[in-house]
C-alpha positions in Angstrom: 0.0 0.0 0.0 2.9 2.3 1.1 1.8 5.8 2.7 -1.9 5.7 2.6 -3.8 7.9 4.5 -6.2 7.6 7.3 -8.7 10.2 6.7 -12.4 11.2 8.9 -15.0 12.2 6.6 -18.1 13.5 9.1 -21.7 13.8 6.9 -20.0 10.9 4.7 -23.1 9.2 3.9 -24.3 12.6 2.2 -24.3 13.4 -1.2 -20.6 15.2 -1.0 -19.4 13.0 1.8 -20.2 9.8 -0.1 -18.7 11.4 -3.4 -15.7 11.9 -1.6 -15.6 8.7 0.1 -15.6 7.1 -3.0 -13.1 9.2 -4.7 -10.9 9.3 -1.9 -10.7 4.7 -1.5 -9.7 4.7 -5.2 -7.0 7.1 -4.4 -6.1 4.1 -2.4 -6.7 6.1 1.8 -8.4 4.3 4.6 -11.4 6.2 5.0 -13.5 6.6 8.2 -17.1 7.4 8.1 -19.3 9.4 11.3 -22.7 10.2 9.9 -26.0 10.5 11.6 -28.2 9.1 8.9 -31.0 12.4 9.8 -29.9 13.6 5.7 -26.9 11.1 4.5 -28.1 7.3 3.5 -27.2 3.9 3.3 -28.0 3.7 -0.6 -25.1 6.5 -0.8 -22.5 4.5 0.6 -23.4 0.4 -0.2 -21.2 0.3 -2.8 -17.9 1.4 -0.6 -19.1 -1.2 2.3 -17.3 -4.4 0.9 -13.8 -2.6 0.5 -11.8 -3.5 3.7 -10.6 0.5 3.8 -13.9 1.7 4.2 -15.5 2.2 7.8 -18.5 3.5 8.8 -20.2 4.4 11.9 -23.1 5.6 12.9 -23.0 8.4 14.9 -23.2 12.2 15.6 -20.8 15.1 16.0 -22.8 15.8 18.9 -20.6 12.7 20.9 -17.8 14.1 22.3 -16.5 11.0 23.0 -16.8 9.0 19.1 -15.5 12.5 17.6 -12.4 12.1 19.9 -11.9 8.4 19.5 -12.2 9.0 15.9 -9.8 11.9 15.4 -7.2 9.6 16.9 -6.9 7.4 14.5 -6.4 9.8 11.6 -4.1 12.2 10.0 -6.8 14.2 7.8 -10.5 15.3 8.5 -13.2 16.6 5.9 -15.4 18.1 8.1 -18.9 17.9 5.7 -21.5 17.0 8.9 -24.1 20.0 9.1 -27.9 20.7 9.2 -28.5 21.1 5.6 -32.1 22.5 3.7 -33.7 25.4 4.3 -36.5 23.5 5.3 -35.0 21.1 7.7 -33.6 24.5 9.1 -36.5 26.5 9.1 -38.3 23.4 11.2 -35.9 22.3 13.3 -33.8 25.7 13.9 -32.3 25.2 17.4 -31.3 21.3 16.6 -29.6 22.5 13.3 -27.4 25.9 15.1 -26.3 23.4 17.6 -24.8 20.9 15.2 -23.6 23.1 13.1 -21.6 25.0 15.9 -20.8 22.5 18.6 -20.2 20.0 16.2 -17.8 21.4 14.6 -16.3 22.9 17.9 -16.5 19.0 19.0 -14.5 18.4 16.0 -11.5 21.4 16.5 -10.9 20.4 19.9 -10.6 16.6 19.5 -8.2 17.3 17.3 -6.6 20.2 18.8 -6.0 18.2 21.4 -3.5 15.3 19.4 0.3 16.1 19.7 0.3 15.8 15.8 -2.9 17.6 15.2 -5.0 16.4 11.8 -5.1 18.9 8.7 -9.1 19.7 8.5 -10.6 20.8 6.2 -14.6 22.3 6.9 -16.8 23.2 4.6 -19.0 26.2 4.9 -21.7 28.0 2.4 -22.7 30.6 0.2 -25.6 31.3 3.1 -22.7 33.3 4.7 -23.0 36.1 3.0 -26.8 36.4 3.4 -28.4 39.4 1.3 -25.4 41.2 0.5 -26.1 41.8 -3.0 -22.7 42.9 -4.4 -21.9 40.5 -6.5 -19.4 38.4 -7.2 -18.7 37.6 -3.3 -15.3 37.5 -2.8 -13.5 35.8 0.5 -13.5 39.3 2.2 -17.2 40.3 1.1 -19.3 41.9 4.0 -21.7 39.5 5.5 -25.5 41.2 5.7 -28.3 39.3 7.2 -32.0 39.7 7.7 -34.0 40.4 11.1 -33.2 38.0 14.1 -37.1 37.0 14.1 -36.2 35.5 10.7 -34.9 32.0 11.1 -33.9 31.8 7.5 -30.4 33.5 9.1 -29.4 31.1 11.7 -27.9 28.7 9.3 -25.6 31.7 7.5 -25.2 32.8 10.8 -24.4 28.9 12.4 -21.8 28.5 9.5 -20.2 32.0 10.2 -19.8 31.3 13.3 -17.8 27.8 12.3 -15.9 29.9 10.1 -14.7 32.4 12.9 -14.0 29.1 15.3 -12.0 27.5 12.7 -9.5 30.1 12.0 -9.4 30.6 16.3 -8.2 27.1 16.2 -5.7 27.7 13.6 -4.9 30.8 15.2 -4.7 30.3 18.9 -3.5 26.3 18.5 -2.1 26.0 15.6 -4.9 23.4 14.3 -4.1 23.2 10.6 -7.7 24.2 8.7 -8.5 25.4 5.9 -12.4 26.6 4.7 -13.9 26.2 1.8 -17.6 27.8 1.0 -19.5 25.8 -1.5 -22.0 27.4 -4.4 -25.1 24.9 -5.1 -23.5 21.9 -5.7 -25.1 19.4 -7.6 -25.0 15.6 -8.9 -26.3 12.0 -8.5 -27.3 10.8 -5.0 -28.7 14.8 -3.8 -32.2 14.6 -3.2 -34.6 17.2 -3.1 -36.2 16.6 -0.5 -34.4 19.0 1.7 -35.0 22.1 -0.8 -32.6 21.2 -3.3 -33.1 22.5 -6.6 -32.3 20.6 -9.6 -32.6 17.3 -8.6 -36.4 18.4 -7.0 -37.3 19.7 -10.7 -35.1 16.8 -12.4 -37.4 14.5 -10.5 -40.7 16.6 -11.2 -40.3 16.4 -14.8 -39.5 12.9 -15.3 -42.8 12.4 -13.2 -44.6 14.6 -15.5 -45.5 16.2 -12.5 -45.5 20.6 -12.7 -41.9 22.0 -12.0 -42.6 24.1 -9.4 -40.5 27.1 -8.6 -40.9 28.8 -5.3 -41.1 32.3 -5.3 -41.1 34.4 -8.9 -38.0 32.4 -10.4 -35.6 35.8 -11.2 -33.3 34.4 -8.4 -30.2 33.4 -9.9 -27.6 30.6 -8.8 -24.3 29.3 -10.0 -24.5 25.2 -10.1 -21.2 23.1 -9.6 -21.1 19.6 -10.6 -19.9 17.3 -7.8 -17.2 15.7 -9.8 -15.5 19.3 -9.7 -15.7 19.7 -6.0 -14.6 16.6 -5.1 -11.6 17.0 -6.8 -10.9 21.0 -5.5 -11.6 19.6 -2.0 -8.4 17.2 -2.0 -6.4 19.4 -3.8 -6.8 22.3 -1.4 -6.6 19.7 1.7 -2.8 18.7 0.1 -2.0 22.3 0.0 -0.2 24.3 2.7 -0.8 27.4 1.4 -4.1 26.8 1.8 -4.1 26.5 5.7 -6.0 29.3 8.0 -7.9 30.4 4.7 -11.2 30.6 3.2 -11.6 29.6 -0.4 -14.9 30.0 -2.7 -15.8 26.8 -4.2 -18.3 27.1 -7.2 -18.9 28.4 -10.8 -19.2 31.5 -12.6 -22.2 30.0 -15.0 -25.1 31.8 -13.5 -28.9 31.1 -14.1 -31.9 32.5 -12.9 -34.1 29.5 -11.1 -37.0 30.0 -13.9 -34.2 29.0 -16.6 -33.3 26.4 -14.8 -36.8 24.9 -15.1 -37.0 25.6 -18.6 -33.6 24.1 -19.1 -34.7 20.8 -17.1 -37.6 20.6 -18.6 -36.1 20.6 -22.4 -33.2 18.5 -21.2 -35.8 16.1 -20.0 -38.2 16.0 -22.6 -40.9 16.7 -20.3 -44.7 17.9 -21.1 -44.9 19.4 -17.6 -46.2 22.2 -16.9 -43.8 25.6 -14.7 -46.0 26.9 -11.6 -45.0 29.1 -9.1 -45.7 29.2 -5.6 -45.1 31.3 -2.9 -42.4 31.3 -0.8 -45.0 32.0 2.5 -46.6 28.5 1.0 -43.3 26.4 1.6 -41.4 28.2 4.3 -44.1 30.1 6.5 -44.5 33.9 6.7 -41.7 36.9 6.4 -39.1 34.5 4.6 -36.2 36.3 2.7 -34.3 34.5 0.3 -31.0 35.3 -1.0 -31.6 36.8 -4.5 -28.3 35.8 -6.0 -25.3 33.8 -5.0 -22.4 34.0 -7.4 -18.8 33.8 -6.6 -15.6 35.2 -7.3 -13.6 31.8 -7.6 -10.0 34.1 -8.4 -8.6 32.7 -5.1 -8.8 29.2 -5.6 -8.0 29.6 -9.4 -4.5 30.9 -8.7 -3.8 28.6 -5.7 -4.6 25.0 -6.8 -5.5 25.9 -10.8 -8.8 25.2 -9.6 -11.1 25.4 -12.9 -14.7 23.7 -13.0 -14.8 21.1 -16.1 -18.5 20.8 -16.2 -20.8 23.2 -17.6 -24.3 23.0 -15.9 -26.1 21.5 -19.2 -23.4 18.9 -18.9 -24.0 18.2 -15.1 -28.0 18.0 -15.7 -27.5 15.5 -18.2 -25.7 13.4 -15.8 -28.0 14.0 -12.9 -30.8 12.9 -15.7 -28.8 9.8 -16.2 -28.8 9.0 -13.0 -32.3 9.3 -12.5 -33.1 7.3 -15.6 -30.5 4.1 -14.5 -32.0 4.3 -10.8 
């Protein structure tokens, strides 16, 4: 084998986790997997369970004591375990602050506490920078959120707040991290059902169900196929000069949401019909979403050569495929 890798991947029965999990055993690392089960699933991870590198447990970041015995056995973390879905945060919003900070606090100090301490790489969001609406967001780009009445914040704010902690940690005890923030990414295995764009109208039109599009469709989005973020996610985690900094992770392809449908419906060949609905109809009164979330991606570029390979037609197709083999 020679110098394989023992690597943590928290979340990694989720759509990214699972990705990487996979990506990561054929680079021929010992990969351990902490996940919950409340968003990840079996079904993403069956096909890694025969390979005698691949463990998984089923757990939370919540427990102190599994994160700890965990981090000791490895010498890299991807840190991907969160509440995800606006949804599932709009619902559950104290459950899905808590996980997202004191997990990943759970996470830094196990791992702050090791004489060799892991390299950790966490991943945060585009929620962070809530409605500012200067666009592209780079790195340093103010962060502007909505009323505190208005839970649609707590998650931005939740993964702000892991941001701050992380580069604490790398300041204060030299914890090697690096952040990334990831823009809508997409690709087989994400299911809609916690808010999820594409593969929620993917899955409409195949039903020849209405593609429906919540609120009046002119917000725009940048979609990254997974295959891309996977492979900018190891890269940055082998690079030093990455540590104690925050990278945009993403594309520069930007689409309002009512193309999108139009776009899934051709790709699909679908006779459904586009409604809209209001937000107030899914998420309750007063919610605020972001109108547009598009990233300046010049900081990762010029580090790792970082340069997206899939176009978002391209990555639809293959989510289509997906759908159509499953």
């Amino acid at each position: 084998m020679g110098n394989y890798k023992k690597i943590l991947i928290t979340g990694g029965a989720g759509f990214v986790g699972s990705h990487l999990a996979e990506k990561l055993l054929k680079d021929g690392e010992e990969i351990f997997v902490i996940d919950d089960l409340s968003t990840g699933s079996m079904d993403n991870i069956k096909h890694l369970q025969d390979n005698q590198n691949f463990h998984f447990t089923k757990g939370s970041i919540m427990d102190k004591n599994l994160i700890i015995e965990n981090v000791a056995k490895v010498d890299e973390i991807y840190h991907l375990a969160a509440a995800v879905g606006v949804k599932n945060i709009m619902d559950n919003p104290l459950n899905s602050f808590l996980v997202n900070i004191d997990g990943t606090k759970n996470i830094l100090d196990a791992a702050a506490a090791k004489d060799k301490k892991p390299r950790i790489l966490i991943t945060s969001s585009s929620e962070v920078y809530g409605k500012n609406e200067n666009i592209p967001f780079t790195e340093e780009s103010d962060r502007t959120y909505g009323s505190i009445l208005n839970l649609r914040w707590g998650y931005g704010l939740s993964k702000s707040s892991d941001e701050f902690l992380a580069l604490a940690y790398f300041k204060e005890k030299q914890v090697p991290v690096v952040v990334t923030r990831l823009f809508n990414v997409i690709g087989p295995r994400q299911t809609g059902a916690y808010g999820m764009v594409a593969p929620r109208f993917i899955k409409q039109a195949l039903a020849e169900e209405p593609i429906t599009i919540y609120g009046n469709g002119e917000q725009t989005r940048c979609f990254t196929y997974i295959e891309d973020i996977i492979e900018a996610l190891i890269n940055l985690m082998n690079c030093p000069e990455a540590l104690g900094n925050v990278f945009n992770l993403g594309t520069e392809e930007e689409i309002t949401i009512k193309e999108l449908a139009h776009k899934v419906k051709e790709l699909t060949k679908s006779k459904s019909e586009i409604t809209f609905t209001p937000y107030t109809d899914v998420y309750g009164p007063n919610f605020e979403d972001m109108l547009h979330r598009h990233p300046d991606i010049t900081k990762i570029k010029n580090l790792i050569g970082y340069q997206p390979k899939f176009n978002l037609e391209e990555s639809l197709k293959k989510i289509i495929d997906h759908f159509h083999a499953n």
